[in-house]
Every structure is written in C-alpha cells, then in structure tokens.
Steps between C-alpha positions, in 0.01 A plus 500: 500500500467187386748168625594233295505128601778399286746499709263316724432229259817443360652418876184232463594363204893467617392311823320281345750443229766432791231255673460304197890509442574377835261216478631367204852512660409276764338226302601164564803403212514172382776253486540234190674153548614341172443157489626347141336108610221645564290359204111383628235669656499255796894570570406901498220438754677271727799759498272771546349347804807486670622871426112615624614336823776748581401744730404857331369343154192710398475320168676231268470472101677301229567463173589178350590578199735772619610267790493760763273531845465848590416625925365787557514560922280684727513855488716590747705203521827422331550104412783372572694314156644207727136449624382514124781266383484225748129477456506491109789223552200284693296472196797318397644717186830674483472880454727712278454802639293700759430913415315728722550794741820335694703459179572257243598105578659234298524275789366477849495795709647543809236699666 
C-alpha cells in the first residue's frame, strides 16, 4: 500500500500561506500629512527633517507636486499624530490634514 503526501503538502503550502499573510499584516502603515503651502523642494525637505525627528520614523517621502509628506514608522511602533503634527508645524507650514493608522485629522490632535 502505497501513502500519499498530499495531505502532507497541502498543510505546507497553508502554513506558509498563513506566514506570508501574517507578515504582511504587521507591516508598518503609513500616515500622510497634507500640506497645501507646501510648494518647493527645499520647504518639503526642511519639513521632512523635522517629522524624521519624531521618535518611531523608519522613513519620510514627499511629493511636491501633490503637496503631501508621507511617514512610514518602525515596524512595530505606532506614531503618534500629535507627534507628527507638531513636528511638520516646525518646518513652518500649516497642514490640512494628517491620515494614518490613528484616524483622520483636520486639525491638531489631541494625542
């Protein structure tokens, strides 16, 4: 008599699907902050600087033309929007709104 490894190889195949699920689930989400004045390359940069310096910050990118700065934190690590706000406020632009994991905010968070 002769067994069959199917039923072997398909539990393989549905751990490893699961594994690959659950590491996608914990990457890091980003959070966008709209800033409509921000209009030059050197305003983006000087803004980003100051949002890199908040604690968690794996990574900051912008896009002029779309005048948002988008964080993406440390995995592991959830950013906190006050944090995120202030520090965007200290490259000296008013933000219109800040979107990530935490919610959605049209002005300053309290948290």
């Amino acid at each position: 008599m002769r067994l069959s490894n199917r039923p072997l190889v398909g539990a393989v195949v549905a751990g490893l699907l699961l594994l690959a699920a659950h590491a996608r689930a914990a990457d890091p989400v980003p959070t966008t902050i709209t800033i409509p004045d921000m209009d030059c390359a050197s305003c983006a940069k000087k803004i980003g600087g100051k949002v890199a310096e908040v604690p968690g910050v794996a990574k900051v990118e912008y896009d002029v033309q779309a005048r948002f700065i988008r964080v993406t934190p440390k995995t592991g690590t959830t950013l906190s929007p006050k944090a995120l706000w202030e520090a965007a406020e200290k490259g000296g632009k008013d933000l219109s709104k800040l979107d990530g994991p935490s919610g959605t905010f049209t002005k300053k968070p309290t948290n």
